[in-house]
N, C-alpha and C positions, 0 to 999 in steps of 0.2 A: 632492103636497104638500097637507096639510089648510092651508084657508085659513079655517073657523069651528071656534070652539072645541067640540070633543066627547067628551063625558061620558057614558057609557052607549047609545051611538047604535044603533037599532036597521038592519039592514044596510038595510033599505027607506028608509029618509032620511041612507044614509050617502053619497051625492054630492052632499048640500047641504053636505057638508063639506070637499069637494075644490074647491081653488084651482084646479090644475091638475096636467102630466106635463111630468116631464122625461129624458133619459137618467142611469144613476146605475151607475159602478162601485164595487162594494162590494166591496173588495179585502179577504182576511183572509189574512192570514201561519197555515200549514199547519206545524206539529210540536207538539211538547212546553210551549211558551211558556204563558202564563197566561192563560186563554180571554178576558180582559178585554185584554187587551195586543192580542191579535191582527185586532183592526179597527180600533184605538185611534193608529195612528202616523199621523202628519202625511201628508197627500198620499191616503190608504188609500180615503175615500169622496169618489171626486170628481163632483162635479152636472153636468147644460147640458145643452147646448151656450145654455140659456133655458127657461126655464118659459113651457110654450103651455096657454094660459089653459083650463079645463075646459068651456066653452062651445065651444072651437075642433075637441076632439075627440068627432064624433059618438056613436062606440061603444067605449070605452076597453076590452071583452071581446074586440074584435076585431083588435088590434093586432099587425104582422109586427116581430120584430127579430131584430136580426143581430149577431154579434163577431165579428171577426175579428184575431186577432193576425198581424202582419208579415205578410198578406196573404191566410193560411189562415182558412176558415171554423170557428169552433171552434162555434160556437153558433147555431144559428134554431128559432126555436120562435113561439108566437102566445100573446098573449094569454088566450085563450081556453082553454091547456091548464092556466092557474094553476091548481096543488092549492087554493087558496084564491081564490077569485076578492075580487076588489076592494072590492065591500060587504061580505062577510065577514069580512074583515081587520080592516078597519074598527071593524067592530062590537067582534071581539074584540081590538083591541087597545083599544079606549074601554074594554071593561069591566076593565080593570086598572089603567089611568092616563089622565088626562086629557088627549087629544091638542090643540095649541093652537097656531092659527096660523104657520106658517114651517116648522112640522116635517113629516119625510119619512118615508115608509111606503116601504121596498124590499122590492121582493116574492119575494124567491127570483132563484134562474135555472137556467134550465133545464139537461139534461145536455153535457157539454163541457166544464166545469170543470179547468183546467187549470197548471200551473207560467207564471209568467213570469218574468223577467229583464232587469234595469236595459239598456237600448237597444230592447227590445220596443218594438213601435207599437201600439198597440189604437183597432178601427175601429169604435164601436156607430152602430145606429141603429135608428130604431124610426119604424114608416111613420105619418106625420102627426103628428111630432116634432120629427127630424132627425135630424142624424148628427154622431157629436165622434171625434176624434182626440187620444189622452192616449200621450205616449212617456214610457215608464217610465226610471225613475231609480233610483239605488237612495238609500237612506233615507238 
């Protein structure tokens, strides 16, 4: 989550512009729908379990997470394998729009991508963050 205002940031001073991390499922409805509709419905991008302050995590390149739907591991990967790592992002996403306190950078995710369905449980967590529990519903 950028917590100072950033405007053409170069990626060497782009963690004087992070508040902090949090877990974040970035849910997109999969077919034909209007590429704008399909992250756009109520419930789709849900944050937490809290925002741990950028100060609390040492090496944010080095981070373990984990998904698991209804119990199955669908997803683990690290930090550290982002195509784009963290100050890069950064940088590029400042050089197209002014990024500005409260807003959130979701970074991708890794392979496992998968269907859900309204009664699913989804288990994220991500090491020196925490862990959330979101049971799906349907829309």
């Amino acid at each position: 989550m950028i917590g100072a205002r950033a405007d053409r940031v170069a990626k060497e001073r782009a963690f004087d512009h992070v508040a902090g991390y949090c877990i974040g499922f970035d849910i997109t409805v999969r077919g034909p729908e209007e590429r704008s509709l399909r992250k756009s419905i109520d419930g789709y991008t849900v944050l937490g379990p809290w925002l741990v302050t950028a100060d609390e995590v040492s090496d944010p390149a080095a981070l373990d997470l984990e998904l698991k739907v209804n119990g199955e591991t669908r997803q683990r990967a690290n930090t550290r394998d982002l195509l784009i790592p963290i100050p890069e992002l950064i940088a590029f996403a400042s050089s197209f729009y002014t990024l500005m306190p409260g807003d959130v950078l979701l970074t991708g995710t890794p392979e496992g991508v998968g269907p859900i369905a309204p009664g699913d449980v989804l288990d994220a967590s991500i090491s020196g963050i925490g862990a959330m529990r979101v049971k799906v519903r349907s829309a």
